[in-house]
N, C-alpha and C positions, 0 to 999 in steps of 0.2 A: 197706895197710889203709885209709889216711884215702883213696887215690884213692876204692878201691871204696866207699867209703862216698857219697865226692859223685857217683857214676854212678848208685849203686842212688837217691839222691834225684833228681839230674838224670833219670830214665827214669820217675820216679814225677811229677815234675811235666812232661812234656810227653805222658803216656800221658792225668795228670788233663786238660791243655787241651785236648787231640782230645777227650776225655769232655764237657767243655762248650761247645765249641764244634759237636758235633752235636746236644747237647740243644737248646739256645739255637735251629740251625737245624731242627728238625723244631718246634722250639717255633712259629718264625715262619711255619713252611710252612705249619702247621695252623690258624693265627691265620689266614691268608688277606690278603685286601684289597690296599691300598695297602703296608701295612709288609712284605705276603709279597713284590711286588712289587719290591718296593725294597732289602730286605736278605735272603731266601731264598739266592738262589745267590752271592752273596757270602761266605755265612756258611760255605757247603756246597766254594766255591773253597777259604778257607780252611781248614776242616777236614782238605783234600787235601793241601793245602801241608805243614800239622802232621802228619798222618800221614807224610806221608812222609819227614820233617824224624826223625820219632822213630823209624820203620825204619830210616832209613839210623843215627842214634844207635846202637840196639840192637844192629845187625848190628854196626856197625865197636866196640862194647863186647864184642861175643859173639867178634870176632875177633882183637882185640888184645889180651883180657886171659882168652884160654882157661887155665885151668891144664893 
């Protein structure tokens, strides 16, 4: 019971950082300029990274703790 409890938190906090870290980058795509320039596809690398960081999470929770 206390695992599942820090998994359903652990899934809630890396589902929320992919959440702001694509806000954050569609924030600086639209802002334009020098800063779209400089931190756009950084932002958008990492979003990919956290995504994928919290699929591979999800799945291996969805398959090692199926009832």
């Amino acid at each position: 019971m206390f695992t599942g409890t820090i998994l359903k938190i652990l899934s809630i906090i890396l589902l929320i950082a992919v959440g702001i870290v694509l806000i954050l980058g569609i924030g600086t795509l639209f802002k334009g300029g020098e800063t779209s320039k400089k931190y756009s596809n950084k932002l958008m690398q990492l979003r990919v990274l956290l995504q994928f960081i919290a699929v591979l999470a999800l799945v291996g929770f969805a398959y090692f703790f199926k009832n």
